[in-house]
C-alpha positions in Angstrom: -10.3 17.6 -0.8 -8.2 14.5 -1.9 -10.2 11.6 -3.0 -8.2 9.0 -0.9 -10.1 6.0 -2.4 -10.5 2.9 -0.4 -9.0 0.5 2.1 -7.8 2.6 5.5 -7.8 5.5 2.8 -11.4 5.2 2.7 -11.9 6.0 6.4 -10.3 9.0 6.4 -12.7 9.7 3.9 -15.3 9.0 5.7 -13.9 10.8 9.2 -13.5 14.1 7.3 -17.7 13.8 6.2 -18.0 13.1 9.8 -16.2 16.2 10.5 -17.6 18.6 8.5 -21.2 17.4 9.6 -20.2 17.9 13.2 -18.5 21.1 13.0 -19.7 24.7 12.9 -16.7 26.9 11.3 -14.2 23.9 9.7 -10.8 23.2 7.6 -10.2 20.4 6.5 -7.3 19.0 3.9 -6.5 15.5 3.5 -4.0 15.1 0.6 -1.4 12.9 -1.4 1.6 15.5 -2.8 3.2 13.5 -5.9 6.4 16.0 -5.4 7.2 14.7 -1.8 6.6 11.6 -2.6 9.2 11.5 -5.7 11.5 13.0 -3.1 11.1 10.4 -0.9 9.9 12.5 1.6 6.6 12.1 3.7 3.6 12.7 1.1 0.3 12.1 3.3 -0.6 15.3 5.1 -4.4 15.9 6.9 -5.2 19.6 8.5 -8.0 20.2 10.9 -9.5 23.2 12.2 -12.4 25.0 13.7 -14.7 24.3 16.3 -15.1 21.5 17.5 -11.3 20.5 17.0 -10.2 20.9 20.4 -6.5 22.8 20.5 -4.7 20.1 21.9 -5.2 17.9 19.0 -2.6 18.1 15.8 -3.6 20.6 13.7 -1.6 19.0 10.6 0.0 15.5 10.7 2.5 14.7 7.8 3.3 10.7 7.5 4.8 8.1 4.9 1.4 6.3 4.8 -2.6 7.5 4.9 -2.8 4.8 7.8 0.2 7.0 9.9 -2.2 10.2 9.4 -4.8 8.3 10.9 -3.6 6.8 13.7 -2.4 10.3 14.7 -6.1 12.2 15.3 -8.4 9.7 15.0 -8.8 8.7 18.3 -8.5 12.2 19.5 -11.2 13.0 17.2 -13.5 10.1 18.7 -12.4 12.1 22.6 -14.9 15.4 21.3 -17.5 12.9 20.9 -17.7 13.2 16.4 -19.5 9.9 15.4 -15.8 9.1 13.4 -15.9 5.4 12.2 -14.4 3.2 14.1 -13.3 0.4 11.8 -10.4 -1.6 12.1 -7.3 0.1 9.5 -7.1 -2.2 6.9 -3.5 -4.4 6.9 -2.2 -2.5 9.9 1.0 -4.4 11.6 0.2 -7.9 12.4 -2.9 -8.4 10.4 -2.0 -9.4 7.3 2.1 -9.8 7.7 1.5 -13.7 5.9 0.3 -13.7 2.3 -2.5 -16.1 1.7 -2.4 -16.4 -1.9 -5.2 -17.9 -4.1 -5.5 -21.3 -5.7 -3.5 -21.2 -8.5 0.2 -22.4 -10.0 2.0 -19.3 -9.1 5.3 -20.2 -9.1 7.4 -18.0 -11.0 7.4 -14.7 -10.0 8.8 -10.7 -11.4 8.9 -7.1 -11.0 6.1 -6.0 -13.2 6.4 -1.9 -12.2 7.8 -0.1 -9.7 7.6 3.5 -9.2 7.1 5.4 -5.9 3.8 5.4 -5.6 3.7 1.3 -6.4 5.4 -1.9 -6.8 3.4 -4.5 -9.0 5.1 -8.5 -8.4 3.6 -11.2 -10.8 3.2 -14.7 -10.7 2.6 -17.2 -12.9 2.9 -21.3 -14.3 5.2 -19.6 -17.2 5.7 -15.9 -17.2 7.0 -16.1 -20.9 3.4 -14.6 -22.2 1.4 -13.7 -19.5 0.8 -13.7 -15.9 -2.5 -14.3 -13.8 -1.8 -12.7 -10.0 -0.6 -9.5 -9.2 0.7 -8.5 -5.7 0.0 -4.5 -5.8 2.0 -3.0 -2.9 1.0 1.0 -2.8 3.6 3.6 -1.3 5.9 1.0 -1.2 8.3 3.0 1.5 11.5 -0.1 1.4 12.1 -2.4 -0.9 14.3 -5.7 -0.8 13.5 -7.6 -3.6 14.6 -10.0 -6.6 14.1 -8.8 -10.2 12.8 -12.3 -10.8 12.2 -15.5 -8.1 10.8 -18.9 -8.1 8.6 -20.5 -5.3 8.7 -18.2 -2.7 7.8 -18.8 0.6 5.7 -15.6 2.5 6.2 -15.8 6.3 6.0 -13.1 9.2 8.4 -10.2 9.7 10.4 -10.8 12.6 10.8 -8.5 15.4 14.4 -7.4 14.4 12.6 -6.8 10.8 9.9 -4.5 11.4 12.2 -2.5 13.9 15.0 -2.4 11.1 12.0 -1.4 8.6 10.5 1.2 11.4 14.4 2.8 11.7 14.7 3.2 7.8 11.7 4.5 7.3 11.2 6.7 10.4 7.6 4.5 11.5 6.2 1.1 12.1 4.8 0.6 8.3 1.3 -0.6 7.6 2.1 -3.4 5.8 5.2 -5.7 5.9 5.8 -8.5 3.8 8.6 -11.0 4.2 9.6 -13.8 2.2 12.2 -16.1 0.9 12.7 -17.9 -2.8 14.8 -18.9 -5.2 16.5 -16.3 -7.4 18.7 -18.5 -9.3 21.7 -18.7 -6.6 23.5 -21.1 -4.1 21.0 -19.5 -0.9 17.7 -18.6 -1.1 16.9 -15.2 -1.6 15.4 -12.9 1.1 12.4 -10.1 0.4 11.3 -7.5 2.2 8.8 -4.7 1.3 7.3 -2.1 3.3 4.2 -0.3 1.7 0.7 1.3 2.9 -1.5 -1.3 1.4 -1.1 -4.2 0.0 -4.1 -5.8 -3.1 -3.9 -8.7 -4.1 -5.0 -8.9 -7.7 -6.6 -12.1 -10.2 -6.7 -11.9 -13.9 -4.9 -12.3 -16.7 -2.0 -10.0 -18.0 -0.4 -10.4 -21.4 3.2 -9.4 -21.9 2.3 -8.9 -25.9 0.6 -6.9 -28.1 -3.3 -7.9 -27.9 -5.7 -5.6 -30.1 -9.0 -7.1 -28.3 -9.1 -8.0 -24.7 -11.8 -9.5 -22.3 -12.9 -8.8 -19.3 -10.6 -9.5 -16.3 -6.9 -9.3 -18.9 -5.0 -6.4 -19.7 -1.7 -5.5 -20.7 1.9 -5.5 -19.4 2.9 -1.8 -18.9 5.8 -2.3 -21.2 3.6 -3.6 -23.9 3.2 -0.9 -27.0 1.0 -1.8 -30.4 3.3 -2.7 -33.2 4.5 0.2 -35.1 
């Protein structure tokens, strides 16, 4: 079993408990694979079997996102009467399209990381030693983003935008953030990023070598002790 953490994650957790309580003879696999996802292929896959999955319900369901794998047998899940939770997926499409950031001067803006399994922005007054907000975007599935922007301005994905996104992608994502800033040129600069979950993240983050920190800062991932 794949400890799928929180968020939407956390009720599949929760639905495969629910599962194995109810059942009598039971598979069940819910599971990230690191290999498909460097691939770019779809990494989320969930198998159920055994009484009382009913054989008209999908045995395995492989999907971009954890939310996608829900949305596929959870509400046939509910239909054999399983007490499966019934709360709301967490940033599913229309929810939470428009950042609301936190007080704060967060006007600059970077790519901190980026890797297939997450893209880190962070904002700051001055991001010349440290930053103070994080926008952490897991499974990020497409990307359009500046390297560096000023003052951007979050709005929602427009229709033509999420069926563009849902076209690349192969699936409505979970989350889908659009925005437009300054990037240094004549126009404004557009962004678009589809992930599975989107946190939002306070505290500071030094872009140098500190020996000691506190509680709440860390360090940039580029950051190495002197030699």
């Amino acid at each position: 079993m794949f400890d799928v953490g929180q968020g939407a994650a956390g009720d599949g957790r929760r639905a495969c408990q629910g599962i194995a309580g109810a059942a009598v003879s039971h598979r069940l696999l819910f599971k990230a694979d690191a290999e498909r996802m460097r691939q770019g292929a779809k990494p989320w896959t969930f198998v159920a079997t055994g009484t009382p999955i009913r054989e008209e319900l999908p045995v395995r369901t492989d999907a971009v996102w954890v939310e996608a794998c829900l949305k596929a047998w959870l509400p046939g899940l509910r239909g054999t009467g399983l007490a499966v939770p019934d709360r709301r997926l967490r940033a599913g499409p229309g929810e939470r399209t428009v950042i609301e950031l936190p007080e704060g001067s967060w006007w600059d803006w970077d790519v901190v990381a980026w890797d297939p399994g997450q893209l880190r922005l962070g904002a700051g007054h001055d991001l010349s030693y440290a930053h103070g907000l994080e926008l952490v975007f897991s499974d990020p599935a497409f990307v359009t983003c500046p390297a560096a922007f000023q003052d951007p301005v979050f709005r929602e994905p427009t229709p033509d935008e999420v069926r563009f996104v849902a076209r690349q992608v192969g699936e409505t994502p979970p989350v889908l953030v659009a925005f437009e800033a300054d990037a240094g040129g004549r126009h404004l600069a557009s962004g678009l990023v589809a992930a599975g979950r989107l946190d939002i993240v306070r505290g500071t983050v030094f872009r140098y070598w500190r020996a000691e920190l506190a509680g709440g800062e860390s360090l940039a991932p580029w950051v190495r002790p002197p030699a």
